[in-house]
N, C-alpha and C positions, 0 to 999 in steps of 0.2 A: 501527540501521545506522550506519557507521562513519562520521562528520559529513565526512571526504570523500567519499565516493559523492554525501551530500545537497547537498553543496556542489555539487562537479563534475559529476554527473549534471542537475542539474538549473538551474542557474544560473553568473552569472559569480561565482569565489571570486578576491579580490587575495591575493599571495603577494610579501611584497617580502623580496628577496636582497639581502643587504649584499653591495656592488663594493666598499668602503672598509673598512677597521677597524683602530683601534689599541686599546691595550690599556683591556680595559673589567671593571667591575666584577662583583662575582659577579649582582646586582640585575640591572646595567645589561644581560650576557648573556642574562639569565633572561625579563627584557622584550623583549629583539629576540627570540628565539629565539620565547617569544608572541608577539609581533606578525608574526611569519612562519607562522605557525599551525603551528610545529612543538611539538605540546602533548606529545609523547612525550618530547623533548628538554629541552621547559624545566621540565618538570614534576621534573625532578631536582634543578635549580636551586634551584628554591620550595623542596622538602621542606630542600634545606641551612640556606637560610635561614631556615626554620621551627624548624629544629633547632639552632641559632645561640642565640636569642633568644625571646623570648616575639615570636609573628609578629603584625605589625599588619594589620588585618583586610583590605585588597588582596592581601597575600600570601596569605591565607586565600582570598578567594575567587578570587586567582588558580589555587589548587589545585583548588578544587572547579572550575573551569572546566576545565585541564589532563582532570583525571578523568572529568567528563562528555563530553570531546567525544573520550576513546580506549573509551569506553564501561562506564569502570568503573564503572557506578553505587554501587554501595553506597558506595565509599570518595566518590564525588562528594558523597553524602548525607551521610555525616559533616564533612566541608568548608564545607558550605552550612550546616551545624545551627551550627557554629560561628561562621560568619560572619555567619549575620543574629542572632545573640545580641548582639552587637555595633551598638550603636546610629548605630556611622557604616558602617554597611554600605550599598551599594548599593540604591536600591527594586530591581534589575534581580535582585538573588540572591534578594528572595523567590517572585519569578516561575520561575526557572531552580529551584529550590528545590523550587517546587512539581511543576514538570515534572519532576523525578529522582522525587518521594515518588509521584505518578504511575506514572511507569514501575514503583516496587517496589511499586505494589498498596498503600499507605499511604494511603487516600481520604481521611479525616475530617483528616489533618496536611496534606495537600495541598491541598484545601480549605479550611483554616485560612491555609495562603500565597499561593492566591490571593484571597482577603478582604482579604488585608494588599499585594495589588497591585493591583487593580482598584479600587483606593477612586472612582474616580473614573468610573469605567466599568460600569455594571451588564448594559451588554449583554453585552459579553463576558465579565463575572465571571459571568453567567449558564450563559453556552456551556462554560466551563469546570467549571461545575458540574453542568450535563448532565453532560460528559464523563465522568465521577465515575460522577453516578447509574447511566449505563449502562454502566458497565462495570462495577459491584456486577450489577446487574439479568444480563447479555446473560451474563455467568460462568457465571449458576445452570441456563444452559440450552444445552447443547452439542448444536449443531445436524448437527455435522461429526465426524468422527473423523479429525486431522493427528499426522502420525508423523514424526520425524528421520529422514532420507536418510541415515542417520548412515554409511553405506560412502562415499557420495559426498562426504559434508561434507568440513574438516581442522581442525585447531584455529585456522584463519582465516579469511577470508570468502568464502565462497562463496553465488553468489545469481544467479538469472536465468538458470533450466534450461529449457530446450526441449529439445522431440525429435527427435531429428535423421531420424528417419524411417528409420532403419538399427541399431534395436537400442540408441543410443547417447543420453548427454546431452549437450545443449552447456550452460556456463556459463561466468560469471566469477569469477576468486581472484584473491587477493594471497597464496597461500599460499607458501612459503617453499621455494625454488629453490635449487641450485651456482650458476643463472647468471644468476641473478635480480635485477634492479636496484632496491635500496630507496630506499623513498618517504621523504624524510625528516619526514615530518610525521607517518607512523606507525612508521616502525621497519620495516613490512612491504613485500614488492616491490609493484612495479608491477603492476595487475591485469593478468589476460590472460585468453585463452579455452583454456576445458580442453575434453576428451569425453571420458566417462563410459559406459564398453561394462558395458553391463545384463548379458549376460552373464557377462564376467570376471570384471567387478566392479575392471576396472583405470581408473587414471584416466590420460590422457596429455594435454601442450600439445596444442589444434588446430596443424596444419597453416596455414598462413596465409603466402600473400607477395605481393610489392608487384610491380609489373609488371616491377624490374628483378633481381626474386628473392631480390633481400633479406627475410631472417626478418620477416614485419609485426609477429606477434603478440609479439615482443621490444618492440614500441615503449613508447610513454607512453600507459598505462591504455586498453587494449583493452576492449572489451564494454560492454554486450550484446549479442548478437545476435537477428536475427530472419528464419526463411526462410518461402520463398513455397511454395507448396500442392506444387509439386513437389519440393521441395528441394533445387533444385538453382542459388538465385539468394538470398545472402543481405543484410541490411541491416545493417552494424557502425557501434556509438555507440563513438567514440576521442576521447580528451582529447588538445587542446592548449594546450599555455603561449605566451603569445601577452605580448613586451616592451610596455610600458606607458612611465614615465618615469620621474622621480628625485624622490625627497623626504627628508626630513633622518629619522634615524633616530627619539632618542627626547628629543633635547634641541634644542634651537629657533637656538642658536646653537654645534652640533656640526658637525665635517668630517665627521665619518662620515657616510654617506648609504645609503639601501637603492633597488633599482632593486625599481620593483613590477610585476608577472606579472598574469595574467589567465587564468583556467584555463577554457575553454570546449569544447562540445563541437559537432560535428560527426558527417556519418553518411557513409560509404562505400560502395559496392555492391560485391560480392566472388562471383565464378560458380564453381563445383565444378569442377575439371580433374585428373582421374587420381590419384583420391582427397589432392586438398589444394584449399584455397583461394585464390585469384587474385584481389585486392584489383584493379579497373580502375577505379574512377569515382568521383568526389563528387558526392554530392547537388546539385542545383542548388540550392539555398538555404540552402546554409551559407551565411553569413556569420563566422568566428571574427573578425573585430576590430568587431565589433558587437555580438552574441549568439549564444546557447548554439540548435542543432539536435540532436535526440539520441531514442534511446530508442522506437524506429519499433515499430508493428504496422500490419499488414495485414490488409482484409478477405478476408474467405472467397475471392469470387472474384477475388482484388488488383486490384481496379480503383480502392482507395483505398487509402493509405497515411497513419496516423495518427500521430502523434509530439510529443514537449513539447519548447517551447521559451518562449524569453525576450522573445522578437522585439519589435517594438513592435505596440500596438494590441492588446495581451491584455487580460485582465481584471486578471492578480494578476501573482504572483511569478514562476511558469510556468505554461502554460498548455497544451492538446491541442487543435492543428490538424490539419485534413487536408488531403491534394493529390488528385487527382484523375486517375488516368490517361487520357492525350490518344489518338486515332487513331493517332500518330507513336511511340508508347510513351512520351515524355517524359512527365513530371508536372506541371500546371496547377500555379498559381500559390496558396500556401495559405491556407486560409480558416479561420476561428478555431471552434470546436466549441461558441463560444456559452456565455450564463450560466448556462444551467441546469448544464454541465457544470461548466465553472472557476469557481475562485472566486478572492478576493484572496490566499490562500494559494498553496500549491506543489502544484500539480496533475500529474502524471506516470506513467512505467510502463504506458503500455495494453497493452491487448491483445484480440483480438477471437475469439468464440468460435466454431464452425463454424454456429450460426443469428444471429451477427450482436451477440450479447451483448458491450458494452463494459466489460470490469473494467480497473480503474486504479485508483491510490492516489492519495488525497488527505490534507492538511491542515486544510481551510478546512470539512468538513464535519462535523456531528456525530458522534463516534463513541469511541474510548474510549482516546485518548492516541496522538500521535505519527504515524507513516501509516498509516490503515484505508485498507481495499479496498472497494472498491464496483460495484455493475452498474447500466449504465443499457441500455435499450431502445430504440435507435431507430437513427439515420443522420445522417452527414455533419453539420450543426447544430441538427437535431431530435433531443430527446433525450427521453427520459419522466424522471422525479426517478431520481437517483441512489438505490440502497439500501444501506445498511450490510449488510457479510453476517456480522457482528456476529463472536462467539463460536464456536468459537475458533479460526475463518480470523482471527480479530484478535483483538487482543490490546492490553492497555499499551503492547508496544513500537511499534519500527517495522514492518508489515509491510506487504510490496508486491509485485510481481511477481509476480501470478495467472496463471498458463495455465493453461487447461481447454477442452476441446474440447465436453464434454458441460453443462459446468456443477456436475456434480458430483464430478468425479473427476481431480487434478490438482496442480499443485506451484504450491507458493507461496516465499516467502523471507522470511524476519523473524529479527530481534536477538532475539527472548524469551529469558525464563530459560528452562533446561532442557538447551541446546544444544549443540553439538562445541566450535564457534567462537562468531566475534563476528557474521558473519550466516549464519545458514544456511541452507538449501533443506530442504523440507517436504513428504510427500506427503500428499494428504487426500482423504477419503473420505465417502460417507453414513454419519450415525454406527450403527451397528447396534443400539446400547442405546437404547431407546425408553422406558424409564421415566424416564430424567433429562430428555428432551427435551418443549417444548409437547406439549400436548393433541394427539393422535393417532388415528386411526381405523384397525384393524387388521383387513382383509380377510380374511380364510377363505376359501379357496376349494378345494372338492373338485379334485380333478387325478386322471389314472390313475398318474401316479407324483411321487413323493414331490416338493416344491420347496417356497422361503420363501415367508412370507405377504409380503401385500403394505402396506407401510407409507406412510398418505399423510395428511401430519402437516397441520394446522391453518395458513390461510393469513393474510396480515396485511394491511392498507394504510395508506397515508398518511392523516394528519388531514385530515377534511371531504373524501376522494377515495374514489372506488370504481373507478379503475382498476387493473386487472392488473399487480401488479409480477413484476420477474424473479425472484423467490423465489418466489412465488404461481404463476409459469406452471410454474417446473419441478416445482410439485406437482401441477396439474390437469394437465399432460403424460403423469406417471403414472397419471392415474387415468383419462383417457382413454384408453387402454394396457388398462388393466382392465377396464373399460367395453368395450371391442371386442375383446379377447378371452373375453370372456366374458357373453355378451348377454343371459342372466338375470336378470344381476345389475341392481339398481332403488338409487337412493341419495339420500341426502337432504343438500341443504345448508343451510345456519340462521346469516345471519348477522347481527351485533353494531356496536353503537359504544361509543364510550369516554361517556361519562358528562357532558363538554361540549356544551351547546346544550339544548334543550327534547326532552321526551318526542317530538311529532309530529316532527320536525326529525328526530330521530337515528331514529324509524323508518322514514321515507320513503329516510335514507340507506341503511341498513342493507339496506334490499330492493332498493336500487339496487347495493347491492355483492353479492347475490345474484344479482340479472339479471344481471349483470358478469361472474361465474365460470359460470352458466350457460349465457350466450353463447358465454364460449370456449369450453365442450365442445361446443357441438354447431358449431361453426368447427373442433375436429379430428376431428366426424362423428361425435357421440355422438347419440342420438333425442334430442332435447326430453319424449317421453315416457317418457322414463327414468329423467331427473330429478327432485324436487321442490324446489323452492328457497319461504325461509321469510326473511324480517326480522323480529329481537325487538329493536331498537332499543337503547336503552341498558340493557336489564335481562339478569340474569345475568352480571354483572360478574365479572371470575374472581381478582380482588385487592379490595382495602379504596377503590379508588379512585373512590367514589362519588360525589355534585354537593358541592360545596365543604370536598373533603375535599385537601390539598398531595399532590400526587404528581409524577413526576419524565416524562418524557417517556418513557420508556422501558416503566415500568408501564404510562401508559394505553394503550401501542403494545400492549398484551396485549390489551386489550379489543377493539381493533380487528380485527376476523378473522371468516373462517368455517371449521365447524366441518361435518365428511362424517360420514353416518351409514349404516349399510348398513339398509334398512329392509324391504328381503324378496328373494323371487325370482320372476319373470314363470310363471307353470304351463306 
């Protein structure tokens, strides 16, 4: 995703604008122009002086910076190979280094540069080494089937589609306008909100104005949006550049001077009137000359409203709070979504499913480069563990911005290779190929007219837990479903643990994560006498990952599961 979005969406980015300048060198330009994070601009600069001269390695990895943050990886990668060969290279390029060879699916070289960053740190050179593992591992197994929106994409970024309940999509572009105001930091305009008619297949600006009628959606970096169950009350994240002070440009005892910005966000409430938008209200808890508000979902029945921000008294970098709707319709005063949820990283983008399901994208959690998505289960600051919903809802890159109503079936948004643009919107689905995917139990079931069998794939949990995760219920959802439509049917479940702890240990757990999944079906009214449920403890391990054999987290996460057997019919 384009490092402004991650900048501005999600925290405060400094931006300082030279008010002064007299005649400066090609270096001298090429350093302001970076240090105003216009990388589009200076990165022309570098290449000169690269081309000049045999480049000294600042230059060098001032280009590979340039390149990684307009998203060009590959040329970022050849930049960085060059610059830490160079032994006055930055320790920071072989970090950044490693997070490009990351991103292009280069595991064992990316792993090699974070060994050579983390010398010091093995906790985190370890997280980054999961990161690795499982995204070798979570690839081999494609749980989803995600397809390019590719009518709706452009060859810019487009990201943060909702339904507007009318046929139509909403989202955000920076895509390339007659009347369109460029951002100088990419070259591209100002985001704004589009709507995408399903039917035409045309795309047009939203509609959008301010209460004195002026065009809103022209301003500075519109969107996302988010509406409430009727669709007729929406929630808009808008960037503002908010003046700061003065400091000297790039020399200590220079007149030139740069005036420095602050790019924070803020949310607006905008109600539907005669098909356009009518921007009326600010949230009561912006703050822009403090911290960033931004990026809202709503519960089901909106009586909460969810959102990241920077505020003070978070955990990390951004954080997801909620407010709480009063008797008066105003919003309670917001409360922090708690550690299970945030972490010290950049936690953002919710969204809430229609039974309550929190998917968001995170940094700070295990998963497999850049921002993975995740679902948690619960409420307000009760959370159950977040889940990775791994492969290939995620990916190496950035991806973020999950809607889904059902949990299965829905658009997301990510920078991966493959795409129109530089971010693009994604539709996904259950994946229909079943032999690529985990162990599987395929129902038969006689019908009087033809229909698919029914597919209800192998479920997982957390180490040393046997509660229900959100991947786990949407599969005993379906086989509850199955279950009561069809009351013959008798099933068995048998489940496992990973290979840590003692033979009795792991089979006391194991039949506890049987009662587990047993419970919830008969909580969605399946007999008890229907089921059988079985713990085999740590045997039957379905990889090499046996007692004191190195495995990665993500392998033993395969042992962890139960496994559905169709094992007859009632007479």
């Amino acid at each position: 995703m384009k490092k402004l979005i991650l900048s501005a969406l999600l925290l405060m980015l400094t931006v300082p604008v030279a008010f002064a300048q007299e005649q400066l060198s090609l270096k001298e330009q090429a350093n302001q122009l970076f240090n105003r994070f216009e990388y589009f601009k200076s990165l022309s600069y570098y290449l000169k002086l690269a081309n000049k001269a045999k480049p000294d390695v600042k230059i060098m990895e001032r280009i590979a910076e340039c390149y990684r943050n307009i998203n060009r990886y590959g040329n970022a990668e050849q930049w960085y190979a060059r610059a830490v060969a160079n032994t006055k290279a930055d320790k920071s390029s072989h970090y950044y280094y490693a997070e490009v060879l990351l991103r292009n699916q280069k595991f064992e070289l990316a792993k090699q540069q974070y060994r050579l960053y983390f010398v010091n740190d093995s906790a985190a050179l370890a997280f980054k080494l999961s990161t690795c593992d499982s995204a070798i591992s979570w690839m081999k197994h494609a749980l989803h089937q995600v397809d390019n929106a590719t009518t709706a994409n452009s060859a810019f970024s487009d990201w943060g589609a909702i339904d507007d309940g009318h046929a139509s999509l909403i989202f955000t572009s920076d895509r390339k306008t007659e009347a369109g105001v460029a951002d100088n930091r990419t070259g591209n305009n100002w985001f704004k909100l589009y709507q995408f008619n399903l039917k035409s297949q045309q795309t047009m600006p939203l509609s959008i104005v301010s209460d004195n009628g002026v065009d809103f959606n022209d301003g500075y970096h519109v969107g996302p949006m988010v509406l409430n169950k009727s669709n007729d009350t929406a929630y808009i994240t808008v960037t503002t550049e908010i003046a700061l002070n003065k400091l000297a440009a790039d020399k200590p005892d220079s007149k030139r001077g740069q005036k420095l910005y602050t790019r924070r966000l803020q949310l607006l409430t905008a109600v539907s009137r005669n098909g356009r938008w009518l921007v009326f209200n600010s949230f009561a808890y912006n703050n822009v000359q403090q911290y960033s508000v931004g990026n809202a979902a709503l519960s089901p029945d909106g009586k909460l409203i969810y959102f990241s921000s920077d505020m003070p008294g978070g955990e990390g970098k951004t954080d997801l709070w909620y407010c709480e709707k009063q008797k008066d319709g105003s919003w309670g005063k917001p409360v922090n979504c708690g550690k299970t949820i945030n972490t010290k990283d950049e936690d953002t983008f919710p969204f809430l499913s229609s039974n309550g399901t929190l998917y968001y994208a995170s940094k700070g959690l295990p998963g497999m480069g850049g921002y993975d998505i995740y679902a948690a289960v619960g409420k307000k600051s009760e959370w159950g563990i977040p889940q990775n919903l791994k492969y290939p809802i995620n990916s190496t890159s950035d991806d973020f911005y999950l809607v889904s109503s059902d949990g299965l079936n829905g658009f997301l948004s990510s920078n991966r290779d493959g795409g129109k643009g530089s971010d693009d919107i994604y539709a996904f689905s259950p994946n229909p190929d079943t032999i690529a995917a985990p162990p599987a139990v395929i129902v038969n079931v006689p019908r009087p007219e033809p229909k698919p069998d029914f597919v209800i794939r192998t479920i997982y949990y957390d180490l040393d837990k046997s509660f229900i995760r959100p991947d786990a219920a949407a599969e005993l959802d379906k086989l509850s479903v199955v279950l009561k439509e069809h009351p013959a049917l008798k099933i068995e479940l048998s489940s496992f643990a990973d290979s840590r702890a003692s033979y009795s240990y792991n089979l006391a757990l194991s039949r506890r994560r049987a009662t587990a999944a047993v419970n919830y079906l008969v909580n969605k009214g399946v007999s008890i006498s229907r089921v059988l449920a079985n713990g085999y403890g740590k045997t039957h391990l379905v990889n090499q990952c046996a007692d004191h054999v190195k495995c990665s987290e993500a392998e033993h996460q395969l042992n962890r599961r139960t496994e559905f057997k169709l094992i007859g019919n009632f007479d």
